[in-house]
C-alpha positions as CSV (number, residue, x, y, z in Angstrom):
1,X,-82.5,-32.0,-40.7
2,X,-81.9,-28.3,-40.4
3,X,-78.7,-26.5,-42.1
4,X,-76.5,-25.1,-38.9
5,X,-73.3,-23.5,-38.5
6,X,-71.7,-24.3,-34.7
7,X,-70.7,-21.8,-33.0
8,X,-66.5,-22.0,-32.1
9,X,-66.0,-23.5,-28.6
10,X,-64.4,-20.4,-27.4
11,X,-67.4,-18.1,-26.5
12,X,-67.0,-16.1,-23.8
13,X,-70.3,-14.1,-24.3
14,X,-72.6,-14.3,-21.7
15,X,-76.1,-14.9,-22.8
16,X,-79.5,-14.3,-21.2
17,X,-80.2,-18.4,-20.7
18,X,-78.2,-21.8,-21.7
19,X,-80.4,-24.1,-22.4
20,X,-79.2,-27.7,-21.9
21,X,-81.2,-30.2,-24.6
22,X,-81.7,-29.3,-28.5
23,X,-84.9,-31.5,-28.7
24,X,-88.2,-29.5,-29.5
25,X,-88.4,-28.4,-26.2
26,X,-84.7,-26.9,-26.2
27,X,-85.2,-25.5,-30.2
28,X,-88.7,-23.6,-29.0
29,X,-87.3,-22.7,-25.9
30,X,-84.7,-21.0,-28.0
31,X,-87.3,-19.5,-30.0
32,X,-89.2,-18.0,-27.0
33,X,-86.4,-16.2,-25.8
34,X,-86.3,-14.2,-29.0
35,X,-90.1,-13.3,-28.6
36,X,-88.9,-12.2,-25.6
37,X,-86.0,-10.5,-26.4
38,X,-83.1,-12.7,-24.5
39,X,-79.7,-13.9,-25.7
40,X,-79.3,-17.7,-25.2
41,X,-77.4,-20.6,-26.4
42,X,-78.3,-24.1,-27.1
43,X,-75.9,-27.0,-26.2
44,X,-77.0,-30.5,-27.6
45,X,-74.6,-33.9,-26.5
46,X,-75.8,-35.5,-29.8
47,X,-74.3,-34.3,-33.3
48,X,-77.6,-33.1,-34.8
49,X,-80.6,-31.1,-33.0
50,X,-84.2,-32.8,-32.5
51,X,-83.6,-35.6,-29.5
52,X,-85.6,-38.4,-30.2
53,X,-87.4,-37.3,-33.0
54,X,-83.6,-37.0,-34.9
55,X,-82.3,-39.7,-33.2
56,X,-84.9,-42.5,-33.2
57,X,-87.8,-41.9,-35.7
58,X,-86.7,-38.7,-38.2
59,X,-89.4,-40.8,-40.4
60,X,-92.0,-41.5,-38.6
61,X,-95.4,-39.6,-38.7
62,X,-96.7,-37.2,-35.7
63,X,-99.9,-37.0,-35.5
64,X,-100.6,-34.5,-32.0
65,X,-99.0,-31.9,-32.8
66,X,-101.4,-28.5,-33.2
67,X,-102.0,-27.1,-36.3
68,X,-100.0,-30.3,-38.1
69,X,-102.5,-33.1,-39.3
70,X,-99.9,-35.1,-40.0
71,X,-95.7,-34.4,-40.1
72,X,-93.0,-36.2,-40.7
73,X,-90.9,-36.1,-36.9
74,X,-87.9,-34.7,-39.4
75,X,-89.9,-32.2,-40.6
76,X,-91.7,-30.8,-37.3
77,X,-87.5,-30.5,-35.9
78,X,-87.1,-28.3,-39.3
79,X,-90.0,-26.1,-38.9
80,X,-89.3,-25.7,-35.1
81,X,-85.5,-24.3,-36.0
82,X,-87.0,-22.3,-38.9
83,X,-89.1,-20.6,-36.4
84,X,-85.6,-20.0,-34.3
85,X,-83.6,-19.3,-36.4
86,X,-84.3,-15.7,-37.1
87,X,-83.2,-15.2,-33.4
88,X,-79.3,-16.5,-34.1
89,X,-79.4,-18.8,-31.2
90,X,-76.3,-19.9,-30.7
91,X,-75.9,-23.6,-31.0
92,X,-72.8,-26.2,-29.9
93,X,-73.5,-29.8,-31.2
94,X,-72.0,-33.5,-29.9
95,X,-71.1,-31.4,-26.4
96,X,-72.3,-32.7,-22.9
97,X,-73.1,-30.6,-19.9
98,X,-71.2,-32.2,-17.5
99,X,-71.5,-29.4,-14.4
100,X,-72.5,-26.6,-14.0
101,X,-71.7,-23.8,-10.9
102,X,-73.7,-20.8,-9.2
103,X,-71.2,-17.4,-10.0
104,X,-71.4,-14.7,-6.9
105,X,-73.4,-13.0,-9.2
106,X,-76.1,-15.3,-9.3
107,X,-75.1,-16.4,-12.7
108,X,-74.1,-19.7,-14.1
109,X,-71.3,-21.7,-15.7
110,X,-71.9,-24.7,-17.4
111,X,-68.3,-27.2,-17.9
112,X,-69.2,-29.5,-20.8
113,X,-67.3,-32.7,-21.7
114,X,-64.8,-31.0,-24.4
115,X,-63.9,-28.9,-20.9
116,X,-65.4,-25.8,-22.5
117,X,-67.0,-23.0,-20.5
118,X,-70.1,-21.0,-20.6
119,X,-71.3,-18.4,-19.0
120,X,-75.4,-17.5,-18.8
121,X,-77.5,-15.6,-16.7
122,X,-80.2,-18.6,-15.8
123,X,-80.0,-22.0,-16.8
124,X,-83.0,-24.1,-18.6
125,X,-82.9,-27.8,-18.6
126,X,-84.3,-29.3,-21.8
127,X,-82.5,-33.2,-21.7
128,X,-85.8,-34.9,-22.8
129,X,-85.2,-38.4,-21.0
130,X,-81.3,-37.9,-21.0
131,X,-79.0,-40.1,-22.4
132,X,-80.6,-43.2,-23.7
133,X,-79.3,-46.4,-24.7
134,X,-82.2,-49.3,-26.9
135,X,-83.0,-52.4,-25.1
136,X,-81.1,-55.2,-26.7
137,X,-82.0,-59.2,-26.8
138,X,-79.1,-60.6,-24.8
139,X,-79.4,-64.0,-26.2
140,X,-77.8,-63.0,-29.4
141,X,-74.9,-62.4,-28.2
142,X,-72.4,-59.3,-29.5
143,X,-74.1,-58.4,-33.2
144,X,-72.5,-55.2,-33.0
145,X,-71.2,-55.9,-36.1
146,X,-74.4,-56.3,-37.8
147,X,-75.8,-52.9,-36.5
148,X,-76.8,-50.6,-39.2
149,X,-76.6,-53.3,-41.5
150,X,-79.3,-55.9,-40.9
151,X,-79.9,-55.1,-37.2
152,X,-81.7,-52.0,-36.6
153,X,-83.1,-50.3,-33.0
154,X,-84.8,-47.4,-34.6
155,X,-85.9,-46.6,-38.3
156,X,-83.5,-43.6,-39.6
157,X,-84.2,-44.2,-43.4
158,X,-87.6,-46.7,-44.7
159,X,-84.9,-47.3,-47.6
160,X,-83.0,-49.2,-45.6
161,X,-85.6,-52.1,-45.3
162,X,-87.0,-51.6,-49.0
163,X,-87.3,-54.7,-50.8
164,X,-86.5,-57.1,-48.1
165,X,-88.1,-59.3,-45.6
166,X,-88.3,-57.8,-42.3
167,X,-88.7,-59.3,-39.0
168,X,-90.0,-56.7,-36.2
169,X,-89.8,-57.6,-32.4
170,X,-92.1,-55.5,-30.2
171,X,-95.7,-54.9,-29.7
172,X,-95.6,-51.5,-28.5
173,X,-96.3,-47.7,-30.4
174,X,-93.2,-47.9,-32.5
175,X,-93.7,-51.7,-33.6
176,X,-97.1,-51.6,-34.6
177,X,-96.4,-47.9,-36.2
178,X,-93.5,-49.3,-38.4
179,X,-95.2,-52.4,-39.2
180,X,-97.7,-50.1,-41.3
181,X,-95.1,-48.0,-42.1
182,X,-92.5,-50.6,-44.1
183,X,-95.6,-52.2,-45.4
184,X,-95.1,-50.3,-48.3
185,X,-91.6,-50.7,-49.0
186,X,-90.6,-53.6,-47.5
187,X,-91.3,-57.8,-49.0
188,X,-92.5,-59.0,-46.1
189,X,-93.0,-57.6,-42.7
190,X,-93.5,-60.3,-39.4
191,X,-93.8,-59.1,-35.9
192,X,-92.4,-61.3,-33.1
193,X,-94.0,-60.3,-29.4
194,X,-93.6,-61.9,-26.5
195,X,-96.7,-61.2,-25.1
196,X,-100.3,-62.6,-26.4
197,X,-101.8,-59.2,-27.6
198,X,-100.3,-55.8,-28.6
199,X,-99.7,-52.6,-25.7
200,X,-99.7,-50.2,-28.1
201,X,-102.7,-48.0,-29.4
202,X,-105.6,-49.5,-29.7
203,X,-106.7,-48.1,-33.3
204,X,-103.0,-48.8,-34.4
205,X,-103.2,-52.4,-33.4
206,X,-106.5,-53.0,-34.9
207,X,-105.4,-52.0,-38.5
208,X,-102.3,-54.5,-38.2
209,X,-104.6,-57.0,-37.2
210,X,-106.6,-56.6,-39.8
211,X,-103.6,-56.5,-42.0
212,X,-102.7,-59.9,-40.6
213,X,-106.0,-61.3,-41.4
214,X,-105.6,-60.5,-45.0
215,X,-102.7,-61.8,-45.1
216,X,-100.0,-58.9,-45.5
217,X,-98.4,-59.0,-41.9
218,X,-97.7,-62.2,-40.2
219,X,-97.7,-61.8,-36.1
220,X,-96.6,-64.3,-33.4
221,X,-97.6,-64.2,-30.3
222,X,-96.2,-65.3,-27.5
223,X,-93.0,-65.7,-29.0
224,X,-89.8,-64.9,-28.6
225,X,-86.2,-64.7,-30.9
226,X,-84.1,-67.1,-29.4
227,X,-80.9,-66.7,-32.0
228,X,-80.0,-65.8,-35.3
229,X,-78.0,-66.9,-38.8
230,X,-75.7,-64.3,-40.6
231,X,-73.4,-64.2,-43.2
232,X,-70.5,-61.5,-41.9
233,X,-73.1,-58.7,-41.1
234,X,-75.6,-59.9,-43.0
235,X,-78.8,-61.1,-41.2
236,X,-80.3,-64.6,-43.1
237,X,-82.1,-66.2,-40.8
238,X,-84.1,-65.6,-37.2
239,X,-85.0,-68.5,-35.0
240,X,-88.4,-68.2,-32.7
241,X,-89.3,-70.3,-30.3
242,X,-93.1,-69.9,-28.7
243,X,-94.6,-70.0,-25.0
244,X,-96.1,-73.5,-25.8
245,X,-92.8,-74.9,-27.0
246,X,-93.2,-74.5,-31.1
247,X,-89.8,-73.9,-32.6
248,X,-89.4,-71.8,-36.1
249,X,-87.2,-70.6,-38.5
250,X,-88.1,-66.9,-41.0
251,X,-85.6,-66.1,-43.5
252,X,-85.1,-62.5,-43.4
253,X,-82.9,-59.8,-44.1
254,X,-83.7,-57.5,-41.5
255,X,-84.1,-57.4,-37.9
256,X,-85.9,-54.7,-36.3
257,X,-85.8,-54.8,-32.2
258,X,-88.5,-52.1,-31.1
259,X,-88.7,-52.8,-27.3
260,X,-87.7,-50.1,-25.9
261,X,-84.9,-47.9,-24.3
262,X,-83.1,-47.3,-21.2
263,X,-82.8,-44.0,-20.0
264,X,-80.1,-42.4,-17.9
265,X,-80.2,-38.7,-16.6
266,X,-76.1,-38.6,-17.1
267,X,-74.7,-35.9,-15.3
268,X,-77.3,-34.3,-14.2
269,X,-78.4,-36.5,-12.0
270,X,-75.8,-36.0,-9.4
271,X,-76.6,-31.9,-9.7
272,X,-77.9,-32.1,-5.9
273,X,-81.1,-31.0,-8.1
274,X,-84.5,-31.9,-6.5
275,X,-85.6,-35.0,-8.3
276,X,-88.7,-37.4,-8.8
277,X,-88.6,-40.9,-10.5
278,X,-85.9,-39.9,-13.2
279,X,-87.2,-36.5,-13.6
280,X,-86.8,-32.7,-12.2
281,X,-89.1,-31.4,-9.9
282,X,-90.4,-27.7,-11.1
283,X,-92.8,-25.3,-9.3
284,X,-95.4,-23.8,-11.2
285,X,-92.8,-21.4,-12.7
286,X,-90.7,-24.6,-14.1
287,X,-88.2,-23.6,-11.7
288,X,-86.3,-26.4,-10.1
289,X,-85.6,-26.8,-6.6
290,X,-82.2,-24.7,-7.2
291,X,-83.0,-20.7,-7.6
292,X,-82.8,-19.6,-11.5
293,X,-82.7,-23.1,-12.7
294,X,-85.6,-24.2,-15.2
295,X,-86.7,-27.7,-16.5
296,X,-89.0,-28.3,-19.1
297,X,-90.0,-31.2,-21.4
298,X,-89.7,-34.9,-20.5
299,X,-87.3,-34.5,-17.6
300,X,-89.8,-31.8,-15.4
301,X,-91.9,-32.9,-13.3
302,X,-94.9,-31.5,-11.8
303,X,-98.3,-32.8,-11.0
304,X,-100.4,-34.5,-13.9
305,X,-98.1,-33.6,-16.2
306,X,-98.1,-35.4,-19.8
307,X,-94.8,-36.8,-21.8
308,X,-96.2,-35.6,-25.3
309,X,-94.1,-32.8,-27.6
310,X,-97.3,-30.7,-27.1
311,X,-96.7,-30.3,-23.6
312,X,-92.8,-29.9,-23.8
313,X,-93.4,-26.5,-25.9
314,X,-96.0,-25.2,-23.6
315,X,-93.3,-26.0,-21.1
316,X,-90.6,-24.2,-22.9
317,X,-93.3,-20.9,-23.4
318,X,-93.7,-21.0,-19.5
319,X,-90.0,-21.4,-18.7
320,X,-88.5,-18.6,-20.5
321,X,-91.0,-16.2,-19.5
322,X,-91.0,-16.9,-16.0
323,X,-86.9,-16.7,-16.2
324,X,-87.4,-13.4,-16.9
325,X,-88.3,-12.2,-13.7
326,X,-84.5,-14.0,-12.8
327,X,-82.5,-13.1,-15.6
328,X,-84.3,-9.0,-15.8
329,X,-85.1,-8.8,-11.6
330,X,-87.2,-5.5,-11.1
331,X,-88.5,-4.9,-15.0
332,X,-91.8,-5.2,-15.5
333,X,-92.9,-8.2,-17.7
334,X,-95.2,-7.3,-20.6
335,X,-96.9,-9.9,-22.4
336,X,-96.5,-9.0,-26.1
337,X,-98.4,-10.7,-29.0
338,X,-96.5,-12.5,-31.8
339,X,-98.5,-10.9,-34.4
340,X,-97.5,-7.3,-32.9
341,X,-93.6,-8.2,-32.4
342,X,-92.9,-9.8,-35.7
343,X,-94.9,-6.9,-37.3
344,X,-92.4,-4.4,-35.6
345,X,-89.3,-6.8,-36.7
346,X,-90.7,-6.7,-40.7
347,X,-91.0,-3.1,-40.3
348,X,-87.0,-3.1,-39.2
């Protein structure tokens, strides 16, 4: 994860844009202000930037990404804040946006939840999904106690499964992509899913089927977890129980529940911001129904619009430079090539 210093609390500059979210979105977003020349500040509720990629899958490979055959989700967040650094955004981390108010200016103030202040001249909402929370299996009762030991929601660190015999639930994208991924590391790896064949992609699926076939990854279908045996925090066994009434019992040391999360705007959702099915609206400018206020990433929404990182920075690119015209009224927009700005900036 990137090296950054906060920035004190106590900031009473006001910058170009705040821009709510430090996810890829928020970190290029940040980055696009510098190529164009505006102040901003990033605050991020979690304790580290990236979203999701950080918070769920830092391991995990990305595969969509331009230019990146294949990157590790930890390293696409480092290379986005390398590429913002150089711009000293300024950056508050673990720090909600709880409101924010229209100045008689026409600029903002955001309150955030350590009842901190800040002052920008547009606002840019990058919150991904918002605040999300994993799906648990409510027949097991409180295992909080277990969590981060031998019951995990999300794969921070392949060494914590090396060596041991996993049991994954799920048959989505992130089950069948960690079934091949703790292949390697793990001593056994068995996927529980409730349903008889596998939602995720179809290429993905095929090669843990054929994995199952030779033997390397046993699957059941059909089948659910119905409870568990632990020692103190320490996962020993997992009870299954199928459709058709077949009961069984893996020993394993891990359990891996990878079906899914819940999402909550937070905050945000009681804005008086225009909204559509747990998302912003945004006109083609990625301005939201509230003058000077952008969305991009995950939580805009706009006609056939894809939920992939790709189209979060292409967001970000069209929300800064359309803020412009907000933050800057009257001056005339130039469009300015990278090549030709970072040239100028080398020369000093």
């Amino acid at each position: 994860m990137p090296d950054i210093a906060m920035d004190s609390n106590d900031s009473p500059e006001v910058k170009d844009l705040t821009i709510i979210g430090g996810g890829p979105t928020g970190i290029f977003a940040a980055f696009q202000c510098g190529m164009n020349n505006l102040t901003c500040r990033i605050i991020e509720s979690m304790p580290q930037l990236g979203g999701q990629l950080t918070a769920l899958y830092p391991e995990k490979h990305i595969y969509d990404v331009a230019a990146f055959p294949e990157v590790l989700a930890s390293g696409l967040v480092d290379s986005l804040w390398s590429q913002a650094e150089r711009y000293g955004p300024e950056v508050h981390l673990d720090e909600q946006v709880v409101a924010y108010a229209r100045l008689g200016d026409g600029s903002f103030e955001v309150t955030t939840s350590r009842g901190s202040c800040f002052r920008s001249r547009a606002l840019l909402i990058a919150a991904g999904l918002g605040a999300f929370t994993p799906r648990k299996l409510p027949q097991l009762g409180d295992i909080a106690y277990m969590e981060d030991v031998s019951v995990f929601y999300a794969v921070r660190n392949t060494a914590d499964f090396a060596g041991k015999r996993v049991v994954i639930v799920g048959g989505g994208d992130s089950a069948l992509d960690w079934t091949l991924g703790l292949l390697p590391v793990a001593e056994s790896v068995t996927v529980v899913h409730r349903m008889q064949s596998f939602q995720g992609h179809g290429k993905t699926a095929h090669e843990v089927l054929d994995k199952a076939e030779r033997g390397e990854v046993a699957i059941h279908f059909t089948t659910e977890v119905t409870a568990i045996e632990a020692d103190g925090p320490y996962l020993r066994k997992v009870h299954i129980s199928s459709r058709n009434g077949e009961d069984e019992l893996l020993e394993a040391d891990a359990l891996l529940l990878l079906i899914g999360f819940r999402s909550n705007l937070g905050p945000i959702a009681d804005w008086g911001l225009e909204l559509e099915e747990n998302a912003l609206v945004v006109d083609t400018h990625m301005e939201t129904s509230e003058l000077g206020v952008y969305a991009a990433g995950d939580i805009a929404a706009y006609p056939g619009k894809l939920k992939i990182i790709q189209t979060g920075l292409s967001d970000a690119t069209m929300a800064v430079r359309h803020s412009l015209s907000y933050i800057k009224p009257g001056e005339k927009i130039r469009h300015q090539f990278s090549s030709v700005k970072m040239a100028r900036e080398n020369r000093g």
